[in-house]
PDB file with one MODEL, atoms N, CA, C and O in Angstrom:
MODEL        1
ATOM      1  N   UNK A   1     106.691  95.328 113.680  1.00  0.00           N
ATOM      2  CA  UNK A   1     107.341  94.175 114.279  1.00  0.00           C
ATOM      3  C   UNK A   1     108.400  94.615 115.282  1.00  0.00           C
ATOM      4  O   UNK A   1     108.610  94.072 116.367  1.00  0.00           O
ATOM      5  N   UNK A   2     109.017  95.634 114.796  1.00  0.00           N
ATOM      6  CA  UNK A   2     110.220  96.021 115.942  1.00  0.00           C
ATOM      7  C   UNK A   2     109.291  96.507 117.247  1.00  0.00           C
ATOM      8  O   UNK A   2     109.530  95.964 118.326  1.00  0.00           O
ATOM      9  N   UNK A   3     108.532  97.237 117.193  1.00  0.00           N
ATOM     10  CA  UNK A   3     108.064  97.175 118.615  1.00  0.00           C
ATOM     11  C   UNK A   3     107.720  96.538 119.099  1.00  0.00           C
ATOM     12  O   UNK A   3     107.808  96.730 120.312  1.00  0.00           O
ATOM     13  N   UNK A   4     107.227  95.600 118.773  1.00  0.00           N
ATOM     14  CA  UNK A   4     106.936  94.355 119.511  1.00  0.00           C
ATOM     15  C   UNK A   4     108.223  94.106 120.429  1.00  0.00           C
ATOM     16  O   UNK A   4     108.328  94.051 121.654  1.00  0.00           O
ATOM     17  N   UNK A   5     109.509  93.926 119.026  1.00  0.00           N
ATOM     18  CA  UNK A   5     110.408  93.164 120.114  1.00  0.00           C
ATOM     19  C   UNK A   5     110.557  94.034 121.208  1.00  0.00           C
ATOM     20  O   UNK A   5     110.265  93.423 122.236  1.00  0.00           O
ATOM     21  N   UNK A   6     110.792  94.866 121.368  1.00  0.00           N
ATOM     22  CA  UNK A   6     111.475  95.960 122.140  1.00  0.00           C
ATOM     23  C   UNK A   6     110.343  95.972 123.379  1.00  0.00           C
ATOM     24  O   UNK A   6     110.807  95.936 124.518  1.00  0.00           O
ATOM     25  N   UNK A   7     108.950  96.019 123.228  1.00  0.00           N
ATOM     26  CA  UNK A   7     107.703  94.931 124.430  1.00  0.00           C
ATOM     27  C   UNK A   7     108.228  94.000 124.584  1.00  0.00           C
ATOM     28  O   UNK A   7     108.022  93.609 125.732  1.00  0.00           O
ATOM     29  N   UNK A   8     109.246  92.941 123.695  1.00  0.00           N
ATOM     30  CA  UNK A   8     109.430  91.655 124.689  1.00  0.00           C
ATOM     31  C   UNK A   8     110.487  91.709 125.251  1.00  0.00           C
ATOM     32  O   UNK A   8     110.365  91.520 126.461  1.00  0.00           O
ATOM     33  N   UNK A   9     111.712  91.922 124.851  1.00  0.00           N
ATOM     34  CA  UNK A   9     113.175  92.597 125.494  1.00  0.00           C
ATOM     35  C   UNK A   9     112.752  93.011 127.130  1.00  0.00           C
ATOM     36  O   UNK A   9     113.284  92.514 128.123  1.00  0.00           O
ATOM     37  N   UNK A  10     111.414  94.281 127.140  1.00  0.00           N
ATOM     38  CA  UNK A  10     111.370  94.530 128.409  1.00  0.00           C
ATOM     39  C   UNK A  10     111.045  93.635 129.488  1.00  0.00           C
ATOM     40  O   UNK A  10     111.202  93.554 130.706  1.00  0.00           O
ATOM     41  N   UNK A  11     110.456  92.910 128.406  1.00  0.00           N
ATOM     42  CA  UNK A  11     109.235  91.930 129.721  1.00  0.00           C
ATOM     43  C   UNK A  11     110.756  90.977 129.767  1.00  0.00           C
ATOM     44  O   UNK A  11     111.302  90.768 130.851  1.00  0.00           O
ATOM     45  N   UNK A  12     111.207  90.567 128.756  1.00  0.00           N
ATOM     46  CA  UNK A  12     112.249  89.778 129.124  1.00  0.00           C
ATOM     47  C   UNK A  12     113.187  89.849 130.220  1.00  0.00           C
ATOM     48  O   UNK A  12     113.466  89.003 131.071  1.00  0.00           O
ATOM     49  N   UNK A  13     113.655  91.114 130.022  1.00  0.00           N
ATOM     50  CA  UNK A  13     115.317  91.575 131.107  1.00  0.00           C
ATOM     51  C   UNK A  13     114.678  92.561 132.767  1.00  0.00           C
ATOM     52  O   UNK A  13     115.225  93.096 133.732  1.00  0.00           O
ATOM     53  N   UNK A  14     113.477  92.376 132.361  1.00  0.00           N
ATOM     54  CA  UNK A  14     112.742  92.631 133.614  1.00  0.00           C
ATOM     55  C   UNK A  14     112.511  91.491 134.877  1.00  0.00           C
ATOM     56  O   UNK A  14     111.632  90.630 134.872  1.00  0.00           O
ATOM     57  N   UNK A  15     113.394  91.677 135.818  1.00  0.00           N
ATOM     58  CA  UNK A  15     113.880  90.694 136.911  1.00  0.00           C
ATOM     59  C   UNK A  15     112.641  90.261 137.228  1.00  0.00           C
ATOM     60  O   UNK A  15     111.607  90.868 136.948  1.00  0.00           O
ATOM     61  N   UNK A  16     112.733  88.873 138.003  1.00  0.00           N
ATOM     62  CA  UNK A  16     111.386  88.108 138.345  1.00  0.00           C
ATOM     63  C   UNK A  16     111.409  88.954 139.960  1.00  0.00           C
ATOM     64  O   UNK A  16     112.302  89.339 140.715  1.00  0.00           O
ATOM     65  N   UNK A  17     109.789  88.981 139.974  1.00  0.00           N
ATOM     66  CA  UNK A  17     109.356  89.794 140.873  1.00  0.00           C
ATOM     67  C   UNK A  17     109.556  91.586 140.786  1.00  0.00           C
ATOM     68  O   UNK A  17     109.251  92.255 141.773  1.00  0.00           O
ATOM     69  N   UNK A  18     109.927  92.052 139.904  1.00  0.00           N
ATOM     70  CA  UNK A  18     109.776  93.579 139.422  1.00  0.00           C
ATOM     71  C   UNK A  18     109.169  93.643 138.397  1.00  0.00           C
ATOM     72  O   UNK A  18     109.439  93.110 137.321  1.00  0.00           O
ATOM     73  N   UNK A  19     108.109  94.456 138.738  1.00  0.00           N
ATOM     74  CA  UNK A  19     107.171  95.793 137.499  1.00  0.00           C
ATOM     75  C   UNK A  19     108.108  95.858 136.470  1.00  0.00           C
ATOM     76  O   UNK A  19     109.266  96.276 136.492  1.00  0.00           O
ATOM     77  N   UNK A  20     107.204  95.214 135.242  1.00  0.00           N
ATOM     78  CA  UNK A  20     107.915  95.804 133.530  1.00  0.00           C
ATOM     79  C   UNK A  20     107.299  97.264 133.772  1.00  0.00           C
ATOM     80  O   UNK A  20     106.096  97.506 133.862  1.00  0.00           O
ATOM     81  N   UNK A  21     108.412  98.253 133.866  1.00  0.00           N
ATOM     82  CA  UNK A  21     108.021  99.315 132.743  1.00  0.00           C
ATOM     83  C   UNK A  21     107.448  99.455 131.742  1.00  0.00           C
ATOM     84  O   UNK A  21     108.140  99.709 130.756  1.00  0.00           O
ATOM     85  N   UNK A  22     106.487  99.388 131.634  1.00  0.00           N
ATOM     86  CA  UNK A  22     105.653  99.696 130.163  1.00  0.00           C
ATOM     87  C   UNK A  22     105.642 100.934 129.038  1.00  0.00           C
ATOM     88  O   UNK A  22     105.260 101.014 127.871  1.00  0.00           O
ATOM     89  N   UNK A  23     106.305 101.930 130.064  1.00  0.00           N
ATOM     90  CA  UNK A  23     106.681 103.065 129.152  1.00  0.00           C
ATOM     91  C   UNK A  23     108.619 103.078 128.559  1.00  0.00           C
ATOM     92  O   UNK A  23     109.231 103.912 127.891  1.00  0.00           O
ATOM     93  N   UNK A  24     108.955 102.089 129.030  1.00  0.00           N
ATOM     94  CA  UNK A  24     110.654 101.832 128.557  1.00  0.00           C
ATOM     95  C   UNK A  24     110.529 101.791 126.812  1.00  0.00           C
ATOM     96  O   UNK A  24     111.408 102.348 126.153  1.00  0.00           O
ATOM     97  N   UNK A  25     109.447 101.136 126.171  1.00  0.00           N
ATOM     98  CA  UNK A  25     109.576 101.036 124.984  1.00  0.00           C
ATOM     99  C   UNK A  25     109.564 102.417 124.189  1.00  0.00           C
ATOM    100  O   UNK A  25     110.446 102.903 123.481  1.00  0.00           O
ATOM    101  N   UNK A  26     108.406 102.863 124.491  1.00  0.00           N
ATOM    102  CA  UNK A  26     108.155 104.427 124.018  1.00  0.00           C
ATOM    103  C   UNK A  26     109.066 104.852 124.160  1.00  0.00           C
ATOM    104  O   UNK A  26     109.408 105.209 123.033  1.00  0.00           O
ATOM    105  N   UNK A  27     110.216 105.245 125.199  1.00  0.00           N
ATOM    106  CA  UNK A  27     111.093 106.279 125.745  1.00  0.00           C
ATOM    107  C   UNK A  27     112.207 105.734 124.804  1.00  0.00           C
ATOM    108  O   UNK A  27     112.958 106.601 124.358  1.00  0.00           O
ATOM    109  N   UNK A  28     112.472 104.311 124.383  1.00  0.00           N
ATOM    110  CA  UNK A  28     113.471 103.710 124.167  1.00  0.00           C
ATOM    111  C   UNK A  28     113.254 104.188 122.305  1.00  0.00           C
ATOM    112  O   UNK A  28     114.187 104.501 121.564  1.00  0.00           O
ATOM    113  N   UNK A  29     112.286 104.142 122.045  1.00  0.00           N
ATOM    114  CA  UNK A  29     111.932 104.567 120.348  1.00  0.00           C
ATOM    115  C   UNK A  29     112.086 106.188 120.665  1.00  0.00           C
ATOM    116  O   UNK A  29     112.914 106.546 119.828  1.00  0.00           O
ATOM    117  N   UNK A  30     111.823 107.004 121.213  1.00  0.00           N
ATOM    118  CA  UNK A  30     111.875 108.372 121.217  1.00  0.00           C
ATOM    119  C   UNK A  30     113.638 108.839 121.208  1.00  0.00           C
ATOM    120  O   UNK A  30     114.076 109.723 120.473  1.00  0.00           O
ATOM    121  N   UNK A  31     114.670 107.865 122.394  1.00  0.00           N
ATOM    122  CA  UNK A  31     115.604 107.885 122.323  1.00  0.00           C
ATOM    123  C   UNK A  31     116.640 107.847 120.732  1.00  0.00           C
ATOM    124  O   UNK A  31     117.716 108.405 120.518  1.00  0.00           O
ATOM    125  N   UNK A  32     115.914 107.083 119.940  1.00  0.00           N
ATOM    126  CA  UNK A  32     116.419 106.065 119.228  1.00  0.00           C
ATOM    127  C   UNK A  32     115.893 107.077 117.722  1.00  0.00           C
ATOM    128  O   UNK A  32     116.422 107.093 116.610  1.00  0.00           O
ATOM    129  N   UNK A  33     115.006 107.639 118.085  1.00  0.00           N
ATOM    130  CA  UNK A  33     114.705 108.756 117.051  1.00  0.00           C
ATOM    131  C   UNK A  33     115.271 110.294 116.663  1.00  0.00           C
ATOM    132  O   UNK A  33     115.309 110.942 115.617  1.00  0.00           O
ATOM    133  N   UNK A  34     115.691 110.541 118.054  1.00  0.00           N
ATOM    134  CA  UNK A  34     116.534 111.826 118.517  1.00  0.00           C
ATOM    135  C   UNK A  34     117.717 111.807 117.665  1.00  0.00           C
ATOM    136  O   UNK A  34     118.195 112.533 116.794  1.00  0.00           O
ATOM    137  N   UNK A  35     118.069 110.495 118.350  1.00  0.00           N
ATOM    138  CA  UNK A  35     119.734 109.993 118.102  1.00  0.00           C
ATOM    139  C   UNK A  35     119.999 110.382 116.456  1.00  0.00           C
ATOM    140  O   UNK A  35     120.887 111.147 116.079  1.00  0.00           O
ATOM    141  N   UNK A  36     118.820 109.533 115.376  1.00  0.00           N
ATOM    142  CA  UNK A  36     118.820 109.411 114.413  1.00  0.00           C
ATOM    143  C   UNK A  36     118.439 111.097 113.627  1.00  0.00           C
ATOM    144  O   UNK A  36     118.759 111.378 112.472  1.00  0.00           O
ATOM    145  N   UNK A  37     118.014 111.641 114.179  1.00  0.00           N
ATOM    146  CA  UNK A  37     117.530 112.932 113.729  1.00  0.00           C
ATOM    147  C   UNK A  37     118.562 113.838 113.827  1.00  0.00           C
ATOM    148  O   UNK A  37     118.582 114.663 112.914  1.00  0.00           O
ATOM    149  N   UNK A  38     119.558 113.946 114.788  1.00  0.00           N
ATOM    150  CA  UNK A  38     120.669 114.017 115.312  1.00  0.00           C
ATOM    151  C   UNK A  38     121.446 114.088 114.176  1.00  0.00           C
ATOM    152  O   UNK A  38     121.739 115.076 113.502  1.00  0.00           O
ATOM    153  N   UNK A  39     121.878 112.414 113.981  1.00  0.00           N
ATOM    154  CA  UNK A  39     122.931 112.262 112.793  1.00  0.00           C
ATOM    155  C   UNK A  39     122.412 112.790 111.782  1.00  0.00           C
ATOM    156  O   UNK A  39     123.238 113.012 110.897  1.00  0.00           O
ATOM    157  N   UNK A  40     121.305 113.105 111.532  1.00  0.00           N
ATOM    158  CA  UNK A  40     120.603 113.642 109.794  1.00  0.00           C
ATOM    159  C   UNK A  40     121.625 115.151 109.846  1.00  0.00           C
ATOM    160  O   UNK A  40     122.538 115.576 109.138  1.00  0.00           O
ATOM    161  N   UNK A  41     121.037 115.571 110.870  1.00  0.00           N
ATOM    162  CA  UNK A  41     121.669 117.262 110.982  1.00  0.00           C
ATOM    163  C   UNK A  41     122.779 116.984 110.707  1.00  0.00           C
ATOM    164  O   UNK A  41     123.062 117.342 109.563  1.00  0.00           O
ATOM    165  N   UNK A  42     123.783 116.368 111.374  1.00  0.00           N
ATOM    166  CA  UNK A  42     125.066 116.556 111.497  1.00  0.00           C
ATOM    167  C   UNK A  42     125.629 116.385 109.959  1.00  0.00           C
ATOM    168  O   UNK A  42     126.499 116.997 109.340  1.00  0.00           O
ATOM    169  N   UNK A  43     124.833 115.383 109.634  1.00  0.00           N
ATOM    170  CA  UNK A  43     125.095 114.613 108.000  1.00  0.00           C
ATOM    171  C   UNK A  43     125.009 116.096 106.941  1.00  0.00           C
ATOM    172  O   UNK A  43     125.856 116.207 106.054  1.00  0.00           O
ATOM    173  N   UNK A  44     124.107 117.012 107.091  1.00  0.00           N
ATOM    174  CA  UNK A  44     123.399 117.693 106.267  1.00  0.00           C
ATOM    175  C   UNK A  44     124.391 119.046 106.922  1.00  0.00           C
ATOM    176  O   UNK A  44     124.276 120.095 106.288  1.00  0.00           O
ATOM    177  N   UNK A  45     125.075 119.064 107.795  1.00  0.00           N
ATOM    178  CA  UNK A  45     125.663 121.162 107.976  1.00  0.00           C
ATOM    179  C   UNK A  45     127.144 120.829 107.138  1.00  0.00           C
ATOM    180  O   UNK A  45     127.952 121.734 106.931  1.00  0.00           O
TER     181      UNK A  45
ENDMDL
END
């Protein structure tokens, strides 16, 4: 379900008359995974 939203967010805040990015979601979950993988380490030294 969350990806979905994060497909509609784009299509949403994507100005009328500009190309949705279609790869913003992917990049935006990869971001969002780092981040979180990130804090694990930091949590765990």
């Amino acid at each position: 379900m969350k990806a979905l939203d994060l497909e509609f967010a784009n299509e949403m805040l994507t100005g009328v008359g500009e190309e949705v990015d279609k790869t913003a979601p992917k990049r935006w979950r990869a971001e969002a995974a780092a981040e979180k993988a990130e804090a694990f380490r930091k949590g765990r030294l």
